[in-house]
PLY file of the C-alpha trace (Angstrom):
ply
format ascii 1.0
element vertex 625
property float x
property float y
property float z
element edge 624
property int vertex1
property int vertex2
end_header
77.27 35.99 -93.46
75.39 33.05 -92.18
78.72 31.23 -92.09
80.52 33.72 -90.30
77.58 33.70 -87.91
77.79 30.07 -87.28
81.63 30.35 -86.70
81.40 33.36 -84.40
78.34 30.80 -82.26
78.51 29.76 -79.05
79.58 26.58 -79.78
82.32 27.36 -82.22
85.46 26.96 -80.85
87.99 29.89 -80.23
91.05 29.54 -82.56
88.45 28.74 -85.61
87.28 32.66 -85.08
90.73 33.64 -84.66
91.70 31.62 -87.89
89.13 33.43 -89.83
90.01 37.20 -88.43
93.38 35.95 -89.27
92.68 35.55 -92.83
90.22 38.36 -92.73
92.88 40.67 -92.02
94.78 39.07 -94.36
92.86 39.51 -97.30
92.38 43.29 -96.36
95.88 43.62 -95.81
96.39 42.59 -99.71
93.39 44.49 -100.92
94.87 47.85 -99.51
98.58 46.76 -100.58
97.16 46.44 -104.25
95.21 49.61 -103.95
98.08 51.66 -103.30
100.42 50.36 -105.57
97.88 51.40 -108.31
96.88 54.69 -107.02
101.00 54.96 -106.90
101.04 53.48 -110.26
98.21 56.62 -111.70
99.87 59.22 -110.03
103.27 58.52 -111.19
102.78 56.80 -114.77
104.94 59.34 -116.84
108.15 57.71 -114.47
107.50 54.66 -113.98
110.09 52.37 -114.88
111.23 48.68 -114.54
111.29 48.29 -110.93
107.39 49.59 -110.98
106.59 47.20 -113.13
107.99 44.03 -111.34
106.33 44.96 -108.12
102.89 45.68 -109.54
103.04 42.30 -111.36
104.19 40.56 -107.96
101.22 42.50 -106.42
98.88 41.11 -109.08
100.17 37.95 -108.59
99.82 37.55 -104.80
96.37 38.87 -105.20
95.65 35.75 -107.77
97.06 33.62 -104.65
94.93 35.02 -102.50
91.63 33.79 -104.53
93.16 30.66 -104.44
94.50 30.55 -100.60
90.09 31.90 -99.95
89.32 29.12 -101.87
91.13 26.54 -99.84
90.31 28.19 -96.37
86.50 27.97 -97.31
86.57 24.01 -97.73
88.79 24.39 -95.14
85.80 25.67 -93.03
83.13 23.70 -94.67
85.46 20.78 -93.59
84.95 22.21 -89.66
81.43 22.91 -89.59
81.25 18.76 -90.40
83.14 17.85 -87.64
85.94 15.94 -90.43
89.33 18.09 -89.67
90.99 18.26 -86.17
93.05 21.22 -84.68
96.09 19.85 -85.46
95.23 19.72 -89.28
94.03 23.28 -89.32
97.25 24.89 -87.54
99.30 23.37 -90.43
97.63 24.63 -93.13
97.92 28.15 -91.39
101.96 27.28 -91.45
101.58 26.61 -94.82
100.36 30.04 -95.40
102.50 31.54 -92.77
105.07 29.86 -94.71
104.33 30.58 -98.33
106.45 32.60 -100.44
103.62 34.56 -101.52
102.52 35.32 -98.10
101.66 39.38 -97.53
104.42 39.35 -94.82
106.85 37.72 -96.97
105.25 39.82 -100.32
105.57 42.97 -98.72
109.07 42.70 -97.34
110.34 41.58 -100.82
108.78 44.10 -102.58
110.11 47.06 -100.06
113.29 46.72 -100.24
116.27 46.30 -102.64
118.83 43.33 -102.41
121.52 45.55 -102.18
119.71 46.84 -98.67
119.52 42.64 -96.85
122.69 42.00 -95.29
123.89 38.15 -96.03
124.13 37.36 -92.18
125.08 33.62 -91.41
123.00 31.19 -93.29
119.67 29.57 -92.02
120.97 26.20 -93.24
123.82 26.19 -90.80
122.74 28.14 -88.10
119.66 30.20 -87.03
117.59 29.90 -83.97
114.40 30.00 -86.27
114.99 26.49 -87.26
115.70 25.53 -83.86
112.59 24.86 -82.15
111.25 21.41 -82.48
107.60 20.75 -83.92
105.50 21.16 -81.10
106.99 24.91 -81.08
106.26 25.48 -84.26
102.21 24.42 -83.72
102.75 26.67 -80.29
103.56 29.56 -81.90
101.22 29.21 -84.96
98.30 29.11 -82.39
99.70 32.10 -80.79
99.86 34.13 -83.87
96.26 33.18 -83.90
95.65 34.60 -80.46
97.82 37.65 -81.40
95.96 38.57 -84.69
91.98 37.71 -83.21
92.07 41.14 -81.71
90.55 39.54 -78.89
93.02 40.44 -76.08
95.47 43.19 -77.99
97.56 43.04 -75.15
97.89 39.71 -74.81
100.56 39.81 -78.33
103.12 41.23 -75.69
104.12 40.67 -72.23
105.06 42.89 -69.36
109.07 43.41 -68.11
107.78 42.01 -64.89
106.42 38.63 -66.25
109.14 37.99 -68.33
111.60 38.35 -65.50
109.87 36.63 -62.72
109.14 33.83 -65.12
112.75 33.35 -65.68
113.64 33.53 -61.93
111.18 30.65 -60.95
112.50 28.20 -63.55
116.47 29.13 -61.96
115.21 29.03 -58.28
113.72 26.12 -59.01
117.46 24.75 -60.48
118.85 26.42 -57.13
116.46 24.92 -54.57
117.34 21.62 -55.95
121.18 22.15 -55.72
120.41 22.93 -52.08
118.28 19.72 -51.34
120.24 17.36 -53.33
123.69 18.62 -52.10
122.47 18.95 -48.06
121.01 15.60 -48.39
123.77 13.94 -49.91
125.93 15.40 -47.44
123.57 13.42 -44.54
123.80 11.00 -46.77
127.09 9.71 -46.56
127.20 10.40 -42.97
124.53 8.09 -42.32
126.53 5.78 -44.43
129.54 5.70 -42.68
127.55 4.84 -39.38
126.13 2.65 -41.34
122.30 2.95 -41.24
121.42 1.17 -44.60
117.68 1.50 -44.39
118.01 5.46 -43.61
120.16 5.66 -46.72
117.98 3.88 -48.27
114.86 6.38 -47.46
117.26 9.27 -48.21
118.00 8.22 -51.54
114.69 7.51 -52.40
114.05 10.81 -51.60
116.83 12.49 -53.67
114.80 10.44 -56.03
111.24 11.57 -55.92
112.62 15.25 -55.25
114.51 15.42 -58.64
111.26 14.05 -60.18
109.20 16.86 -59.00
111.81 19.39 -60.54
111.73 17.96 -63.58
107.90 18.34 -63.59
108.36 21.70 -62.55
110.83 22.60 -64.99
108.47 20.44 -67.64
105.36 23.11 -66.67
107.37 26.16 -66.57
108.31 25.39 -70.44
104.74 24.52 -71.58
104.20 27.53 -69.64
106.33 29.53 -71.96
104.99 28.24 -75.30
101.44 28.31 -74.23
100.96 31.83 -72.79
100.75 33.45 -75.79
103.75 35.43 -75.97
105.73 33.05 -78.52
105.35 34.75 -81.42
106.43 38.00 -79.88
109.15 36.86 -78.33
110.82 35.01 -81.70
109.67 38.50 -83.81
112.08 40.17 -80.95
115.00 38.20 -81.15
114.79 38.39 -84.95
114.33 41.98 -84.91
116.43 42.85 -82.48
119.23 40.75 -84.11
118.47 42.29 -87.48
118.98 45.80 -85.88
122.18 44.84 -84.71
123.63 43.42 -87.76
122.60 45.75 -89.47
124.82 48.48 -87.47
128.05 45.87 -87.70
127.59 46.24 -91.76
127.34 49.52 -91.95
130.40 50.03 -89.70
132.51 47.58 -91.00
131.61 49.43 -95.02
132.05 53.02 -94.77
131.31 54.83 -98.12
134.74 56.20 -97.74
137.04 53.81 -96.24
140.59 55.72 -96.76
138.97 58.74 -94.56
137.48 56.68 -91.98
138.46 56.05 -88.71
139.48 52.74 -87.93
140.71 50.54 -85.27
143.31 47.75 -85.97
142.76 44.40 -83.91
145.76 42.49 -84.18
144.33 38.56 -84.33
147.45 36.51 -83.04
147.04 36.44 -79.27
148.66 34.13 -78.06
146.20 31.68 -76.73
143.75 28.94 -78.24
141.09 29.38 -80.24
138.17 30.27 -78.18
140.28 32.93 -76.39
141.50 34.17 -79.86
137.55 34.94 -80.33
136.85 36.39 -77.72
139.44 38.61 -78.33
138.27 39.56 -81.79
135.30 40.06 -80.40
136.64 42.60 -77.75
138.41 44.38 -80.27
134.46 44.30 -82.48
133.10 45.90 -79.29
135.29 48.41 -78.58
134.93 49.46 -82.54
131.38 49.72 -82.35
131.56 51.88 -79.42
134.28 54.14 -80.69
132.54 53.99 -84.30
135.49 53.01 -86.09
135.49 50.69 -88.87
137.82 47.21 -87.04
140.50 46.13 -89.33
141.94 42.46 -88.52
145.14 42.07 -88.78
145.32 38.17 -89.89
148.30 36.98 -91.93
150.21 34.26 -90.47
147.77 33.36 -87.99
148.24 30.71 -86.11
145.49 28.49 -86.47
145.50 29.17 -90.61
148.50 31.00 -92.01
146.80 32.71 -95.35
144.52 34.68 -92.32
140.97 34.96 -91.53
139.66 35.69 -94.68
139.83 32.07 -96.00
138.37 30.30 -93.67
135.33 33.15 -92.76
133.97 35.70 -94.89
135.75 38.91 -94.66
134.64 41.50 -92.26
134.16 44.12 -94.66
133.45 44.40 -98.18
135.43 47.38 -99.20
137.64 48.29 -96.06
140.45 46.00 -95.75
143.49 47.74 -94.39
143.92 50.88 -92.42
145.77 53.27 -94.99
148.88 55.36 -94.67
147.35 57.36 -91.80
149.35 57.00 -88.45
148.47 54.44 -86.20
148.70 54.94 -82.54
147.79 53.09 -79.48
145.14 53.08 -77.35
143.56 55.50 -76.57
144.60 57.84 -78.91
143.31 61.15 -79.20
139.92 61.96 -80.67
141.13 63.13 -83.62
143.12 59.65 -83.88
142.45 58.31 -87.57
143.77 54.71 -86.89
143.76 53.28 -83.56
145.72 49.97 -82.33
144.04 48.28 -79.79
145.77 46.26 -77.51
144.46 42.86 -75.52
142.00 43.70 -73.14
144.49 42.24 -70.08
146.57 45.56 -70.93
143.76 48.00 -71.64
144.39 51.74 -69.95
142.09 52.98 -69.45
139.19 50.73 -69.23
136.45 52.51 -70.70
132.72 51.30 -69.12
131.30 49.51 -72.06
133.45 46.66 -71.32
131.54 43.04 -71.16
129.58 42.52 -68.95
127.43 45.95 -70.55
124.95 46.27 -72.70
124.17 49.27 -75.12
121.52 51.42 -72.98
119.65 52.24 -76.20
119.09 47.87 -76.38
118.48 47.49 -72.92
115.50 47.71 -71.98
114.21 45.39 -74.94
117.06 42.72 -73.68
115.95 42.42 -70.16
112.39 41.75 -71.43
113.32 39.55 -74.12
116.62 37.21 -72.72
117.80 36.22 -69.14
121.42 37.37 -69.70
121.48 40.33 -72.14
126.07 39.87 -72.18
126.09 36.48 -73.68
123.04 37.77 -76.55
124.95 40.97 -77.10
128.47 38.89 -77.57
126.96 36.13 -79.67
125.97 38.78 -81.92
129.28 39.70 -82.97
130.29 36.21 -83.93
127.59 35.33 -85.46
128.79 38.67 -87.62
132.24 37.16 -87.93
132.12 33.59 -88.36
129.96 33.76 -91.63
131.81 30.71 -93.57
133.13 30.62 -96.65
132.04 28.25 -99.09
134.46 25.74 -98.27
133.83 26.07 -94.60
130.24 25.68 -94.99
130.52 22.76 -97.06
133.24 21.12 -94.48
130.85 21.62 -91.44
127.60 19.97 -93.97
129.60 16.81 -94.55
130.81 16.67 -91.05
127.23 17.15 -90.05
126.48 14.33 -92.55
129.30 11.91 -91.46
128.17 11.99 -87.85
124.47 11.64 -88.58
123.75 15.03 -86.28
120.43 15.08 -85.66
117.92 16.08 -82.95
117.02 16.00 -80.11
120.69 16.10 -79.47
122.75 17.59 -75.74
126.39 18.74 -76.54
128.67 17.85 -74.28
132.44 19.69 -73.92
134.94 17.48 -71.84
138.28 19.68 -72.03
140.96 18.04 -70.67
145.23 18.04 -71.72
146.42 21.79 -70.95
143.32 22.82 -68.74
143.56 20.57 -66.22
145.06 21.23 -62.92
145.98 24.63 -64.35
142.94 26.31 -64.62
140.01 23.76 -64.21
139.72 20.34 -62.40
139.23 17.18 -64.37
135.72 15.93 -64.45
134.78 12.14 -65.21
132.39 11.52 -67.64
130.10 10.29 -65.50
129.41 13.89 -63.97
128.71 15.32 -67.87
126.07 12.20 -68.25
124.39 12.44 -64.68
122.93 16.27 -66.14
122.63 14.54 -69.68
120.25 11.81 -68.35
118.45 14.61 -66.12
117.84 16.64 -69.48
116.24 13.56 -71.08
114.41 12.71 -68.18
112.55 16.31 -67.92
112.22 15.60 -71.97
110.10 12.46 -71.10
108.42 13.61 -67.87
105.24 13.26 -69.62
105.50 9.63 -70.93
106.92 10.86 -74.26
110.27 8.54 -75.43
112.93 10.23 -77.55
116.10 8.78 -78.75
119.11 9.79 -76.38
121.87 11.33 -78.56
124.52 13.18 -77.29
127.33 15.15 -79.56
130.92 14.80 -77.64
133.60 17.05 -78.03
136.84 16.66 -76.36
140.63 17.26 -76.91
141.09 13.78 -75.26
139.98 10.46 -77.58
139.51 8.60 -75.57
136.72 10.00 -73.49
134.71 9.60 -76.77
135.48 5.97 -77.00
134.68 5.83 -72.48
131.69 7.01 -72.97
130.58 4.75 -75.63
131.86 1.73 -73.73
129.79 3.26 -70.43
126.61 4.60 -72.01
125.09 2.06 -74.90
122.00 3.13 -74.44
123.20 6.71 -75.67
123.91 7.33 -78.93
127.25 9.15 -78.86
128.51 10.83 -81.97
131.76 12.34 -81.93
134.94 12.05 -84.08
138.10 10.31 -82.09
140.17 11.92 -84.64
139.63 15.25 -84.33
139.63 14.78 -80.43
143.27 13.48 -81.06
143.92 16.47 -83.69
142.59 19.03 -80.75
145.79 17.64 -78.40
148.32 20.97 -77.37
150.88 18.87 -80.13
148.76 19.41 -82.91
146.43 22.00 -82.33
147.39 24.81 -84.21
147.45 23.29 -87.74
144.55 23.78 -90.84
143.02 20.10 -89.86
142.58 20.78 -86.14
141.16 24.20 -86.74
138.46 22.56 -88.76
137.94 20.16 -86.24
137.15 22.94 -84.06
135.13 24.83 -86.07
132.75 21.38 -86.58
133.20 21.24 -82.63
131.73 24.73 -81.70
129.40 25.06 -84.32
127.55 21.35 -83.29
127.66 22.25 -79.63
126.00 25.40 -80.46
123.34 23.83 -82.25
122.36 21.48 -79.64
119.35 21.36 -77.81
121.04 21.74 -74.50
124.84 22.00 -73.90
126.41 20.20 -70.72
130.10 21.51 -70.01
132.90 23.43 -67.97
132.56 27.28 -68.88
136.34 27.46 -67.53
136.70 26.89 -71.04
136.16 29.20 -73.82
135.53 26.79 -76.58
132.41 25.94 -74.01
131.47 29.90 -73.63
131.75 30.45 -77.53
129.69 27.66 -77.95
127.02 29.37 -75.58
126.94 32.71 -77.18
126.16 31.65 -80.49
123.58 29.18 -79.03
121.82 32.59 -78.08
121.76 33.40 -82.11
119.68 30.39 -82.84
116.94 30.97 -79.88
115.00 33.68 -78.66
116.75 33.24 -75.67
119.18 30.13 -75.04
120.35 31.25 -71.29
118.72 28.54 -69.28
119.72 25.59 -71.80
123.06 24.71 -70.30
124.99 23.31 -67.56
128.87 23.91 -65.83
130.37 21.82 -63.96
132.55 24.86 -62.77
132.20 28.64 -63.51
128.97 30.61 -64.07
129.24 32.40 -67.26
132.54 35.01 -67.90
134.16 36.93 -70.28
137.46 37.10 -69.93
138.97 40.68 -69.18
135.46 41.84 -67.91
134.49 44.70 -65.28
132.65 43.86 -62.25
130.00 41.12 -62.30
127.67 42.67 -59.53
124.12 41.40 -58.49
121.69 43.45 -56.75
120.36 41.59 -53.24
116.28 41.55 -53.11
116.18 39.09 -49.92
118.24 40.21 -47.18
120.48 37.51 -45.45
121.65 36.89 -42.01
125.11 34.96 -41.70
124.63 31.43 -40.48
127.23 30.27 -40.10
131.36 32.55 -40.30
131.74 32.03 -44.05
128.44 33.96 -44.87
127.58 37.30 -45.79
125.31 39.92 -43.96
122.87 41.55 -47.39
120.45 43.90 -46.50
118.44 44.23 -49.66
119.61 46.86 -52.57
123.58 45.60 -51.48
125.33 44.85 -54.58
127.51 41.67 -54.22
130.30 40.79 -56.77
129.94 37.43 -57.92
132.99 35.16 -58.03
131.13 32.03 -58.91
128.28 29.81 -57.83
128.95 26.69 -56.07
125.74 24.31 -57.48
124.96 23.76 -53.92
122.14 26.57 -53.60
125.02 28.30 -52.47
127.34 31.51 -54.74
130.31 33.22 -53.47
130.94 37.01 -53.37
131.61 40.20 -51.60
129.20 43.03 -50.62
130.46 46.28 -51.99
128.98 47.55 -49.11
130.99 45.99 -46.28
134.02 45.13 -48.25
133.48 41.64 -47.29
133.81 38.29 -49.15
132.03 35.23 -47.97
128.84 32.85 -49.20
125.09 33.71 -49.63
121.90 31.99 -50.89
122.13 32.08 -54.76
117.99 32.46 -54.93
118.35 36.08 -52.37
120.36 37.99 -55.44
119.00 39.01 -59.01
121.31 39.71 -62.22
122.31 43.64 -62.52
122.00 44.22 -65.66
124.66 47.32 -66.51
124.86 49.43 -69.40
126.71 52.18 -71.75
125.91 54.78 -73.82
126.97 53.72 -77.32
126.28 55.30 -80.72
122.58 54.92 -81.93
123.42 54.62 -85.81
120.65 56.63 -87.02
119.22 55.83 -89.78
120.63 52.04 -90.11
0 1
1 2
2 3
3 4
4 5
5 6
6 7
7 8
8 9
9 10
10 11
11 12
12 13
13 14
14 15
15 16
16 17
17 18
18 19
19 20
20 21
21 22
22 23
23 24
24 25
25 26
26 27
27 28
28 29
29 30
30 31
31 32
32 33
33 34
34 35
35 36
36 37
37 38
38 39
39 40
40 41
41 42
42 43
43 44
44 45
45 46
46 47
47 48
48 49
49 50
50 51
51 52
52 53
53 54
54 55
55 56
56 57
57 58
58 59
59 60
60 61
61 62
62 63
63 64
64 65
65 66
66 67
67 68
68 69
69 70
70 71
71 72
72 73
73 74
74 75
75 76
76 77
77 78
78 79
79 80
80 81
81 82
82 83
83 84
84 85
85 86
86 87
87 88
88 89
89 90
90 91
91 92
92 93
93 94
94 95
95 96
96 97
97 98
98 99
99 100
100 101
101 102
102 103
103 104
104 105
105 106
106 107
107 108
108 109
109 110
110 111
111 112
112 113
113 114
114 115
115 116
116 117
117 118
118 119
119 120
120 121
121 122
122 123
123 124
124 125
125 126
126 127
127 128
128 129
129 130
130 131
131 132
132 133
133 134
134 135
135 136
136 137
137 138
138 139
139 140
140 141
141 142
142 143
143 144
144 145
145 146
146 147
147 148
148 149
149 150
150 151
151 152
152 153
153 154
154 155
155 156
156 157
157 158
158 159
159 160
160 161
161 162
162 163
163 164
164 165
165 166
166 167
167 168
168 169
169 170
170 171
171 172
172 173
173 174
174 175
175 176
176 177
177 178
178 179
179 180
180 181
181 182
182 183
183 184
184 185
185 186
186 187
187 188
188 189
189 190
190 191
191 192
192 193
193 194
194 195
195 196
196 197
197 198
198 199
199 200
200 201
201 202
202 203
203 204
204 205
205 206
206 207
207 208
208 209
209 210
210 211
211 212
212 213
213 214
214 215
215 216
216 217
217 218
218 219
219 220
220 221
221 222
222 223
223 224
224 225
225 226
226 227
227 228
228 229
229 230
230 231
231 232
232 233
233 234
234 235
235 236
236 237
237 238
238 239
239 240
240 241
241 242
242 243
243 244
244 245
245 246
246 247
247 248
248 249
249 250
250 251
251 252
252 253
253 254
254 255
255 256
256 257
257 258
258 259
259 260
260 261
261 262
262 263
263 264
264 265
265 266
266 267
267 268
268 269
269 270
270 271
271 272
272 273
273 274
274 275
275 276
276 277
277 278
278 279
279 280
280 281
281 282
282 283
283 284
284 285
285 286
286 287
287 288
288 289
289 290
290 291
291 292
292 293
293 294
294 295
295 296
296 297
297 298
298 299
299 300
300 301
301 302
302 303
303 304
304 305
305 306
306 307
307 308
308 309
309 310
310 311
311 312
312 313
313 314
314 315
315 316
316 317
317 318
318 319
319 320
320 321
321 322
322 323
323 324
324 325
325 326
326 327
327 328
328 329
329 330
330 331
331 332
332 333
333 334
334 335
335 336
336 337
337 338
338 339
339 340
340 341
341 342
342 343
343 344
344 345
345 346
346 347
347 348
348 349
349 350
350 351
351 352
352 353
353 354
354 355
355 356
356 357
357 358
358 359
359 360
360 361
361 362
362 363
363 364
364 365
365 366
366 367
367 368
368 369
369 370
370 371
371 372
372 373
373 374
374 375
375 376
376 377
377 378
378 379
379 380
380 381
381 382
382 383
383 384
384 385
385 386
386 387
387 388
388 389
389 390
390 391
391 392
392 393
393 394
394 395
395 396
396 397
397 398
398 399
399 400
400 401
401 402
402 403
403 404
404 405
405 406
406 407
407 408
408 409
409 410
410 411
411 412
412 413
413 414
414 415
415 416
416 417
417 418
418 419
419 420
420 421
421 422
422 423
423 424
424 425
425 426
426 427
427 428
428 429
429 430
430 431
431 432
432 433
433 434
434 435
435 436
436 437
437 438
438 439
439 440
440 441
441 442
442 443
443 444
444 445
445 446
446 447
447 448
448 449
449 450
450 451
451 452
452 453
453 454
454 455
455 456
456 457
457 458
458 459
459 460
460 461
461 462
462 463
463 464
464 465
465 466
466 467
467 468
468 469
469 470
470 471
471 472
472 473
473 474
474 475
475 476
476 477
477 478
478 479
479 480
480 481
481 482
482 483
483 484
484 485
485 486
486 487
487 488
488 489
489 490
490 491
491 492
492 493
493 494
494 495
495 496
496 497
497 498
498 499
499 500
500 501
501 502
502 503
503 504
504 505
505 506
506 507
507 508
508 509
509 510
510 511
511 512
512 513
513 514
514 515
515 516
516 517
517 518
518 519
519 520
520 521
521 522
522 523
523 524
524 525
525 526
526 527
527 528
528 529
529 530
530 531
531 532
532 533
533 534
534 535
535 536
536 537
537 538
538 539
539 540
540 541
541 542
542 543
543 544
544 545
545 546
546 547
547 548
548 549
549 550
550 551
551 552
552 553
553 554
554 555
555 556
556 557
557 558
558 559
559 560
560 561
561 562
562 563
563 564
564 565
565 566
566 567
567 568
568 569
569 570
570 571
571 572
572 573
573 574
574 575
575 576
576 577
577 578
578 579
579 580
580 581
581 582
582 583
583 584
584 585
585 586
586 587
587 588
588 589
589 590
590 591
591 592
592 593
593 594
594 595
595 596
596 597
597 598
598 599
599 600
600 601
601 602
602 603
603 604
604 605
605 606
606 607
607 608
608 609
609 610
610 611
611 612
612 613
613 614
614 615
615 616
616 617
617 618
618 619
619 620
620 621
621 622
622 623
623 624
C-alpha cells in the first residue's frame, strides 16, 4: 500500500499511475476469467469434455504468467521510484505485454472461440494496416491505451463525430489554401518574369518558399496532433473491428450451408478492359451481391490475364459454392423469386439501383464518418482485400519480389501510367511533377530536424521512366523493376508474367507510406483502396496529378456547400449554403469544378466552401454474423 501511495503522490508522474491501473485491471480481469471457468467447471463436471479441459489448463496457465508478468512489473516499479528507467523503456515493456501471446486480450479471444469460427482474411505478413504504422505510432498508441485504461477521463478513450471531422477538414484546407497561394503566386510569377523584374521574382519565390514550409509544419502538427490526443487506440480497435464485421458478412455470403438452393448472382470476369478496371468490376458485381444477398459466382475460365481463371492465382471466393447449378439464369434484374441472376457491367445496368458506389451501407455509416475521411474508398477496399487473398504461390512471388527490390520503409509509391492512357484519357506527366510532391512528403517527414532515407517504389508501364528517374534523382533511392515496366506495355500485357508484375505493382504501392499518382488510372485507385485496409484511415496519404477519387460507373458525387459563394468572376458558381454541387473534379489550384443542383448550373467554386456528402443505402444487416 505504501507503494501504491508513493506512485499515486504528487510527484509521481501520470502514465506510471495509469501503468499500474493498467495492470491492476489486468490482474482482476484474469482473476475473474479463472473464477468463472471453475465455477463453470463445478457446475457442469458430469459433461465436461476435451475442449473444457484445454481451456481450463490455458486459464491456469495464463494465471502462472501473470505471477510472473507481477513479478517483472514490481522491479519494474522499484526501478522508477530510483529514478534508473526512462519513459521510453517502460512503454515497451507494456508492448511486450500488450503483445504477449498469453495476454488476457489475446487469452480470452483464443479461448472463446473455435477455429472453424476466424475467417483466414489476407495475411498480416503481406498486408495489414496493423503493421503499418512506424515506431513512434506504436509508443503513441501504447501511451494512449494507458490514458484509455487509467479511468481518469472515460471519455477521453473515444472522440466525438464533430472532432473527428473538423480535424480532417483542417489538415485538407490546409492542402487547399496552399494550392491557392502557390498556384496565384506562380501565376504573378511568371508575369513578373516576362517583364522581367528579377529581384520581384526573386522575393516571390522566396515566398512560395517559406509558405510551403509553414504547411508542412502545419501538416507536421496536425499528425502529432492525431497520435497524441488520445484517440489512437480507439481509432485502430475501429478499423479492425469494423473490418472484421465486414468480412465476416462476405464469408458467410459467399458459404451458404446450402449452396444448390441459394440464390446467387453470376459475375462474368472477362470485361474487356485492363486489370484494374477488371477489379473494379468484380468488385461491382461483390457489391451488388451483398446487397441483393446472393451468394457471387465468378465466372473465370479463360480469363484474360490467366487462362486456368481466378482461382489459381487468388484464393477462391467461396469454399463450398462454386457454380450456380441447373437453376435458370436470367438477367438483371430478375424477379424476386430469381434463383440465379446474371449481372451485367455496370455501364449497362437498368435499372440502377441506389447502393451504387459512391454509398455506403446506412447500418456502417455512422461509425465510417467518425472513423475515415472517405467512407467509398474503405467500403470498396474491403471487398478486395476479400478477393485478392493469394494463393501460396502468389504470396511467395510477391515475398521474393519484395526481397529482390529491397522494399523497405519509409517508402512513397509512385504510379507513372503512360502507353494507352495518354492523350486518350489522361495527359502525360513528366517525372519531375511525381518527384516535386515526393520531395514535399519527405520534407514534412523531416520538418522537425529528423533525416530519413528517401526511397521511392516506381511503377510504370514505360521502362524507361524507371531508368529517368534514376539518372535525375541520385539522391533517391528508386526501386522498381524495368522489366516488368516493359512486360506492363499494351503488346504484352495480358500474359501470366505481366499479370504478376502487376500484382507486385499494386500490392507495393498499396503498402507505401504515401502514394503519389494519376487516379485517371485504376491500377492507381486499386492501389488506394486497399491502402485503406492497412490504416485506420489512409484517405489523406496520397496525391493526383489529375482526378479526385472515382469509381467508375458511379451515381452522383454531390457535396453539400457550408460557406456560401458569390461569383467572382463568369466561370463561378453562386452557393448559398445547404446547395448540393456535383463534383466533376478539383483543379489543385484551391479551385473544384461542378454544378449546383439547385440552379442547374456548372461553373468553379472554392474547394475549402464544400464538405463530402456522405450517401447511403439500406442493405441487409446479417444478423447474427
Amino acid at each position: 500500500m505504501l507503494l501504491v501511495r508513493q506512485l499515486f503522490g504528487a510527484s509521481a508522474n501520470s502514465w506510471v499511475r495509469a501503468l499500474v491501473i493498467f495492470v491492476l485491471a489486468w490482474v482482476a480481469l484474469v482473476y475473474v476469467f479463472v473464477v468463472k471457468l471453475t465455477s463453470t467447471q463445478g457446475q457442469q463436471a458430469s459433461g465436461e469434455n476435451e475442449i473444457s479441459a484445454r481451456r481450463i489448463t490455458q486459464a491456469l496457465q495464463l494465471l502462472e504468467h501473470t505471477k510472473q508478468r507481477n513479478a517483472e512489473l514490481k522491479q519494474l516499479i522499484d526501478e522508477l521510484m530510483s529514478d534508473q528507467l526512462d519513459k521510453q523503456s517502460a512503454l515497451k515493456l507494456v508492448q511486450k505485454l500488450e503483445n504477449d501471446p498469453l495476454n488476457p486480450k489475446q487469452g480470452l479471444q483464443s479461448l472463446g472461440a473455435e477455429p472453424e469460427a476466424f475467417f483466414d482474411s489476407a495475411p498480416a505478413d503481406l498486408r495489414g494496416w496493423n503493421n503499418a504504422e512506424g515506431g513512434n505510432d506504436l509508443l503513441d498508441g501504447a501511451a494512449a491505451q494507458l490514458d484509455l485504461l487509467s479511468g481518469d477521463d472515460l471519455g477521453h478513450g473515444e472522440p466525438s463525430l464533430e472532432y473527428e471531422f473538423t480535424r480532417r477538414r483542417i489538415q485538407t484546407n490546409i492542402g487547399e489554401i496552399w494550392n491557392y497561394f502557390s498556384s496565384e503566386l506562380g501565376k504573378i510569377s511568371k508575369v513578373v518574369a516576362s517583364k522581367g523584374h528579377k529581384e520581384l521574382e526573386e522575393s516571390i519565390s522566396q515566398v512560395l518558399v517559406q509558405g510551403a514550409e509553414h504547411k508542412r509544419s502545419l501538416l507536421s502538427d496536425m499528425d502529432h496532433m492525431r497520435r497524441s490526443d488520445g484517440y489512437e487506440t480507439w481509432r485502430h480497435k475501429e478499423a479492425r473491428d469494423l473490418s472484421d464485421l465486414v468480412q465476416r458478412r462476405l464469408n458467410h455470403l459467399q458459404n451458404p450451408s446450402d449452396c444448390q438452393n441459394a440464390r446467387k448472382l453470376v459475375c462474368k470476369l472477362n470485361k474487356g478492359c485492363g486489370y484494374g478496371c477488371q477489379l473494379h468490376h468484380v468488385v461491382y458485381c461483390f457489391i451488388v451481391a451483398y446487397a441483393t444477398e446472393r451468394t457471387m459466382i465468378l465466372k473465370s475460365r479463360g480469363w484474360r490475364y490467366h487462362k486456368g481463371g481466378w482461382e489459381e492465382v487468388f484464393q477462391p471466393i467461396s469454399k463450398s459454392c462454386h457454380d450456380a447449378g441447373s437453376a435458370n439464369a436470367y438477367n438483371w434484374p430478375g424477379k424476386p423469386n430469381t434463383q440465379v441472376l446474371v449481372l451485367p457491367i455496370i455501364d449497362s445496368l437498368m435499372p440502377r439501383p441506389p447502393y451504387l458506389p459512391l454509398a455506403v451501407p446506412e447500418d456502417l455509416a455512422p461509425r465510417l464518418k467518425r472513423l475515415h475521411g472517405d467512407p467509398i474508398v474503405w467500403w470498396v477496399g474491403q471487398f478486395l482485400k476479400y478477393l485478392l487473398r493469394p494463393q501460396q504461390p502468389t504470396r511467395e512471388f510477391l515475398f521474393a519480389g519484395m526481397r529482390n527490390l529491397g522494399w523497405e520503409r519509409p517508402i512513397v509509391g509512385v504510379h507513372v501510367r503512360r502507353t494507352d492512357k495518354v492523350g486518350t484519357e489522361a495527359a502525360c506527366h513528366s517525372i519531375g511533377e511525381y518527384m516535386t510532391h515526393v520531395e514535399d512528403y519527405y520534407r514534412t517527414l523531416e520538418i522537425n530536424g529528423t533525416s530519413v532515407v528517401r526511397r521511392v517504389f516506381l511503377a510504370s508501364d514505360d521502362a524507361n521512366v524507371i531508368e529517368e528517374a534514376r539518372e535525375k534523382y541520385p539522391h533517391y533511392q528508386i526501386i522498381g523493376d524495368p522489366e516488368v515496366a516493359r512486360m506492363a506495355s499494351v503488346s504484352t500485357r495480358y500474359t501470366d508474367t505481366a499479370l504478376n508484375g502487376i500484382i507486385l505493382d499494386i500490392h507495393l504501392l498499396s503498402m507505401s507510406d504515401h502514394l503519389v499518382c494519376t487516379f485517371s488510372s485504376q491500377v492507381c485507385r486499386v492501389a488506394y483502396e486497399i491502402m485503406q485496409t492497412m490504416y485506420p484511415d489512409a484517405s489523406n496519404r496520397f496525391k493526383s496529378l489529375d482526378d479526385i477519387y472515382y469509381y467508375g460507373g458511379q451515381n452522383a458525387h454531390n457535396r453539400r456547400v457550408v460557406i456560401a459563394h458569390s461569383p467572382r468572376t463568369h466561370e463561378d458558381l453562386q452557393l448559398r449554403v445547404d446547395d448540393l454541387v456535383s463534383v466533376a473534379g478539383n483543379h489543385w489550384d484551391g479551385n473544384s469544378k461542378g454544378k449546383n443542383t439547385r440552379t442547374n448550373q456548372g461553373g468553379l467554386f472554392p474547394s475549402f466552401k464544400v464538405e463530402e456528402k456522405i450517401d447511403t443505402a439500406k442493405l441487409p444487416l446479417y444478423p447474427g454474423v
